[in-house]
C-alpha positions in Angstrom: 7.6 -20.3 -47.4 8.4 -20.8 -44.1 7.8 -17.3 -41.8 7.8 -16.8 -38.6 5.3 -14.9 -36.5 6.9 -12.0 -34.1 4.7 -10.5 -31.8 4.6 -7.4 -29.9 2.8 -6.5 -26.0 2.0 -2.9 -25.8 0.8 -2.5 -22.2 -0.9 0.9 -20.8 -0.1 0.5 -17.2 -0.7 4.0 -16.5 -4.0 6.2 -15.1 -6.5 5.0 -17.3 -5.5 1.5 -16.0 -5.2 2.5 -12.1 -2.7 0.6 -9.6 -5.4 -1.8 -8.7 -6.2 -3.2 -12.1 -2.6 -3.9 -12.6 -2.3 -7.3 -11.2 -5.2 -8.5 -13.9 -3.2 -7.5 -16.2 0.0 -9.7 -15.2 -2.8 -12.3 -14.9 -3.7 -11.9 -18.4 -0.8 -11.2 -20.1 0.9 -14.7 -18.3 -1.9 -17.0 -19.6 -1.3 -14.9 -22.8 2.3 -16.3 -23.1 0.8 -19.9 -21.8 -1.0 -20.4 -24.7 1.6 -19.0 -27.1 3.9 -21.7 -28.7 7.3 -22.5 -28.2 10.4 -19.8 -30.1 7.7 -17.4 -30.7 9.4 -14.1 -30.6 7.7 -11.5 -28.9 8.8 -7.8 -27.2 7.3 -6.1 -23.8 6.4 -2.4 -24.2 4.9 -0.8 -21.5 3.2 3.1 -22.6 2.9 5.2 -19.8 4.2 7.5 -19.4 5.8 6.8 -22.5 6.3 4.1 -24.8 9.2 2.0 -23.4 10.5 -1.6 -24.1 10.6 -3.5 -21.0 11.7 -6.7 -22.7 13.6 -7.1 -25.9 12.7 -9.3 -28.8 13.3 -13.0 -27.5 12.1 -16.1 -27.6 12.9 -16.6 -23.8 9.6 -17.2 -21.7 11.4 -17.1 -18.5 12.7 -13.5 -19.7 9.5 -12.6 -20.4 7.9 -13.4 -17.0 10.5 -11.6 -15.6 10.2 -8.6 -17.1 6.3 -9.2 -16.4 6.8 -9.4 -13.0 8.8 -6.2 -13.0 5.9 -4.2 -14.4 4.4 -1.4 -12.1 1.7 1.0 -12.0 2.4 4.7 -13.3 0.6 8.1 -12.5 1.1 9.3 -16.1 -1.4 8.4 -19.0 -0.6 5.6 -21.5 0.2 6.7 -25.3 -1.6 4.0 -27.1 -1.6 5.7 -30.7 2.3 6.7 -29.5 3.1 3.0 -28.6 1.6 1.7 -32.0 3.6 4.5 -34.3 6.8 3.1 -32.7 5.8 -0.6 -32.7 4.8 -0.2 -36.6 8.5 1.5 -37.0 10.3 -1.3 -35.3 8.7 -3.5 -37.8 9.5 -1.3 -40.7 13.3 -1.4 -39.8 13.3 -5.2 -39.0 14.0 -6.4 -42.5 13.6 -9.8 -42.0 10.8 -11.9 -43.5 8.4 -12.6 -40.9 4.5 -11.7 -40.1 4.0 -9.1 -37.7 1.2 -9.5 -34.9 0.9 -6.3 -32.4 -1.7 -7.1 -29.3 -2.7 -4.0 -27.3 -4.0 -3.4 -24.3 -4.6 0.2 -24.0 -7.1 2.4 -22.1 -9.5 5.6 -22.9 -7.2 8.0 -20.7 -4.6 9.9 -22.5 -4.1 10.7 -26.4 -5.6 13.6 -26.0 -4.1 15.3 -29.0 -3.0 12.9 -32.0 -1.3 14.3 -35.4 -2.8 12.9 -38.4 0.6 12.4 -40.0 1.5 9.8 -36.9 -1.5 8.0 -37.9 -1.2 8.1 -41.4 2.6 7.0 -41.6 1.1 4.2 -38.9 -1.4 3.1 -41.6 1.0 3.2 -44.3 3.7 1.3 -42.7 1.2 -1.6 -42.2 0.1 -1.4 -45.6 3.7 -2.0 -46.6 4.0 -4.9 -44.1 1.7 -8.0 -43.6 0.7 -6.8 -39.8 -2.2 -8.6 -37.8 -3.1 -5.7 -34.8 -5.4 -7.0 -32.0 -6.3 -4.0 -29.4 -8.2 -4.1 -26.1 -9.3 -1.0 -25.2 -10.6 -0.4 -21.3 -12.6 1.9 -19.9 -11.5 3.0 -16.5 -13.3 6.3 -16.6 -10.3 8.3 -16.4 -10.9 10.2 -19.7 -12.7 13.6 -19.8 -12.9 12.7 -24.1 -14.4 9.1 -23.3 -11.5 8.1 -25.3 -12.6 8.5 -28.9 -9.4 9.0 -30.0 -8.5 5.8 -28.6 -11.5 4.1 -30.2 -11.2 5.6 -33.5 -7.7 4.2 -34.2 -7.8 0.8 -32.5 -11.2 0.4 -34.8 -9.2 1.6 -38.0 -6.2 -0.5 -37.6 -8.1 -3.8 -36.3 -10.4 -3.7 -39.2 -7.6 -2.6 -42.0 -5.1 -5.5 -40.4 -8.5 -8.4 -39.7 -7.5 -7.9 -36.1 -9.6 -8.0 -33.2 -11.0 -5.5 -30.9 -12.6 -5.5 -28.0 -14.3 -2.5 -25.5 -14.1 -3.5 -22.2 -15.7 -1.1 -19.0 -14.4 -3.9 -16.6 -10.9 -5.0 -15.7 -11.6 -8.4 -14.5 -12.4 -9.3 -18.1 -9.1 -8.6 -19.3 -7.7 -12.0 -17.4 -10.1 -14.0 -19.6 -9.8 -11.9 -22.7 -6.0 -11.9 -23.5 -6.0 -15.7 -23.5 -8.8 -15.4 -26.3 -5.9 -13.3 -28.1 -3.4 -15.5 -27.0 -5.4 -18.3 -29.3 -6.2 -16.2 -32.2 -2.4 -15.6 -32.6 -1.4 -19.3 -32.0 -3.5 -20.0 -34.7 -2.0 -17.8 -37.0 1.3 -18.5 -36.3 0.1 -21.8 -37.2 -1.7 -21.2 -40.4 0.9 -18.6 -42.1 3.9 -19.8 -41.2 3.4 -22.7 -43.5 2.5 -21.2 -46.5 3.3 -21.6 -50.5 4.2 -18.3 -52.6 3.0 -18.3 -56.0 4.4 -15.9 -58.2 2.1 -14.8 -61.2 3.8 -12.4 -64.2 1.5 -10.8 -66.9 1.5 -11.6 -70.1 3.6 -9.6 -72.2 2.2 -6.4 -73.3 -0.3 -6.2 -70.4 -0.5 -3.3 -68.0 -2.8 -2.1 -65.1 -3.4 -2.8 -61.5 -3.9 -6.2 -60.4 -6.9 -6.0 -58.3 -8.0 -9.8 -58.4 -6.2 -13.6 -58.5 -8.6 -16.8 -59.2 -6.5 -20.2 -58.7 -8.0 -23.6 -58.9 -6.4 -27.1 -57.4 -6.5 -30.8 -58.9 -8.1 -33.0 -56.1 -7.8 -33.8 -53.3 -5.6 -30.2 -53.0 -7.6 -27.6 -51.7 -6.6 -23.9 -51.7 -7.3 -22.1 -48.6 -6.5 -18.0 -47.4 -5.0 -17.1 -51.0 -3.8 -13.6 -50.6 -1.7 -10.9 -52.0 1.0 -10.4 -48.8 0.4 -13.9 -47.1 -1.5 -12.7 -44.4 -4.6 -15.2 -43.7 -7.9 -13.5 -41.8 
């Protein structure tokens, strides 16, 4: 079961990240793609002041930089909660076998008013896909809410996918945080895209939810990150 790992950039480069912080994040994000390996495919989305793909899905780094470099500041607020419905949707209509990553970098201004059923069609479409989320949210001091919104969700979807997530009240650490990232997803793209499906089938007769599955290995086999939709935390 060889799968590869796609990987979406959601990047608020709007008020809550201010014109001068935007440089540390092209910092960031490039030693983000350093440390990513080679034909990974991954997408540019910027969020403010709307979600919009600024690079395609490619496994072209030189592409990548250069949409990077085009990236600029914008007075509108970014729609992280927006940005993460319509990443999750892109995945659902990408039929391909693959494991999802999303990493975020977002901030506490805007999403002022979310609808529950955005976020609970969100939750449900990473239910029905294997998705690893990892979400970076900073503090700029541009939000009049102190961005609970923001905080609620990036908290719900980082803990339901065994992503990471990380509160930030300075920008400088963003250049040294997204390379962390960076790391975390080149070791998963590492560990599940080599992977062995076992398929189990009841015994005839038997009914009910499956809720647990014990397997054992003859030395020197070892089993390691057995789970139900082959994604390893």
């Amino acid at each position: 079961m060889n799968w590869p790992v796609k990987l979406q950039i959601l990047l608020d480069n709007g008020i809550g990240m201010g014109s001068q912080n935007v440089q540390q994040l092209k910092i960031g994000i490039k030693a983000l793609l350093e440390s990513m390996p080679e034909n990974l495919e991954m997408t540019l989305v910027t969020t403010a002041p709307q979600p919009r793909v600024v690079v395609k899905a490619t496994t072209d780094r030189a592409a990548m930089l250069k949409g990077l470099d085009l990236l600029a500041p914008d007075t509108g607020a970014g729609r992280f909660v927006e940005s993460l419905n319509e990443a999750t949707q892109r995945i659902e209509k990408d039929k391909g076998d693959y494991f999802p990553v999303i990493v975020s970098v977002a901030t506490t201004a805007g999403d002022v008013n979310i609808r529950d059923s955005d976020v609970s069609s969100m939750m449900k479409r990473l239910e029905a896909r294997p998705t690893t989320v990892h979400v970076i949210l900073f503090n700029g001091g541009q939000s009049s809410s102190g961005g609970s919104n923001q905080t609620q969700v990036g908290l719900s979807v980082t803990k339901y996918t065994g992503g990471k997530f990380e509160n930030i009240n300075s920008a400088t650490r963003i250049p040294t945080l997204l390379p962390e990232f960076g790391k975390s997803v080149a070791t998963d793209v590492e560990r599940q895209s080599h992977q062995f499906r076992i398929t189990a089938d009841r015994p005839s007769g038997a009914s009910g939810d499956v809720g647990k599955i014990s397997m054992g290995a003859k030395s020197p086999l070892v089993l390691a990150g057995l789970s139900f939709d082959g994604r390893i935390r």
